[in-house]
BAZADO-618488 format. One line per field, with one value per residue (C-alpha): residue number from 0; x, y, z; residue in one letter. Coordinates in pm, whole numbers, plus 32768, in hexadecimal, padded with zeros to 4 digits. Example, Ala and Ser with C-alpha at 12.3 -4.5 7.8 and 13.67 -1.06 7.14 Angstrom:
! residues 2
k: c(0_1)
x: c(84CE_8557)
y: c(7E3E_7F96)
z: c(830C_82CA)
r: c(a_s)
***
This chain:
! residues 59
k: c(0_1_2_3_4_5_6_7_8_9_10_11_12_13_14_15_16_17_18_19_20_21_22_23_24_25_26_27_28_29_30_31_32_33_34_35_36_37_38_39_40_41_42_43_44_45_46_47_48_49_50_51_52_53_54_55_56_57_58)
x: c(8000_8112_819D_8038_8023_8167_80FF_81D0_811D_813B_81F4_810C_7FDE_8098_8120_7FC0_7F41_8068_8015_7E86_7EE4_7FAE_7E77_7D85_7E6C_7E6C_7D08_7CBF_7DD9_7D3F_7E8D_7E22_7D03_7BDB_7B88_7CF5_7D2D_7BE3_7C5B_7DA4_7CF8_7C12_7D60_7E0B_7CBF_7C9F_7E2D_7DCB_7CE4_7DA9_7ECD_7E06_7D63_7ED8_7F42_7DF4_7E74_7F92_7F2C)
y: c(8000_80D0_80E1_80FE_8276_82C2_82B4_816A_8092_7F25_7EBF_7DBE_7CEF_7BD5_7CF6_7D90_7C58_7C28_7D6F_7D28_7BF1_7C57_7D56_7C80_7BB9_7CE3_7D53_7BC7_7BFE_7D6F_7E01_7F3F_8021_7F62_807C_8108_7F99_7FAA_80CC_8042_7ED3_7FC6_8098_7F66_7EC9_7FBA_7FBD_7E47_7E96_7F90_7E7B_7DA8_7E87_7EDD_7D70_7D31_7E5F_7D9D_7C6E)
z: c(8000_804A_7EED_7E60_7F66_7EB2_7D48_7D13_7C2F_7BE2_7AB2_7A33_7A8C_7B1D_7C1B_7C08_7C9F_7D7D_7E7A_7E2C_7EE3_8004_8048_8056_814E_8231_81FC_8295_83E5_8403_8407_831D_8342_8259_81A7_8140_80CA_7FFF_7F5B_7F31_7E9A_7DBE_7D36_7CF5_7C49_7B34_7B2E_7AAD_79C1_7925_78EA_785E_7749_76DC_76CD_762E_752E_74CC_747B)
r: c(x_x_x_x_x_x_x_x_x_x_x_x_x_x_x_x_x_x_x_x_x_x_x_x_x_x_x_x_x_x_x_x_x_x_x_x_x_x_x_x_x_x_x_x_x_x_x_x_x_x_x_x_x_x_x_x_x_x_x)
***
C-alpha cells in the first residue's frame, strides 16, 4: 500500500496481482484500516484492468 500512496505502480499484472494479494491478506488479519485497504484493492483493480486492455492491444 505504501508504494501505491507514493505513486509507485506495478510493472505488470503478474505484480498487479502480487500486492492485490498481500492486501487482501491484511484486510483478513485486520492489520490496515478496512477502508484505506478498499481504496487501495479498488486503485489496484482498475490498475488491472488497464493492463489488460494494453496486452489485449497487442495481441
Amino acid at each position: 500500500m505504501d508504494r501505491l500512496d507514493k505513486g509507485i505502480k506495478p510493472r505488470n499484472e503478474k505484480a498487479a496481482k502480487n500486492w492485490f494479494v498481500i492486501l487482501e491478506e491484511n484486510k483478513n488479519k485486520k492489520l490496515i484500516n478496512s477502508e484505506r485497504l478498499n481504496q487501495a484493492m479498488e486503485q489496484l483493480q482498475k490498475m488491472i484492468s488497464k493492463i489488460k486492455d494494453i496486452e489485449m492491444n497487442f495481441i
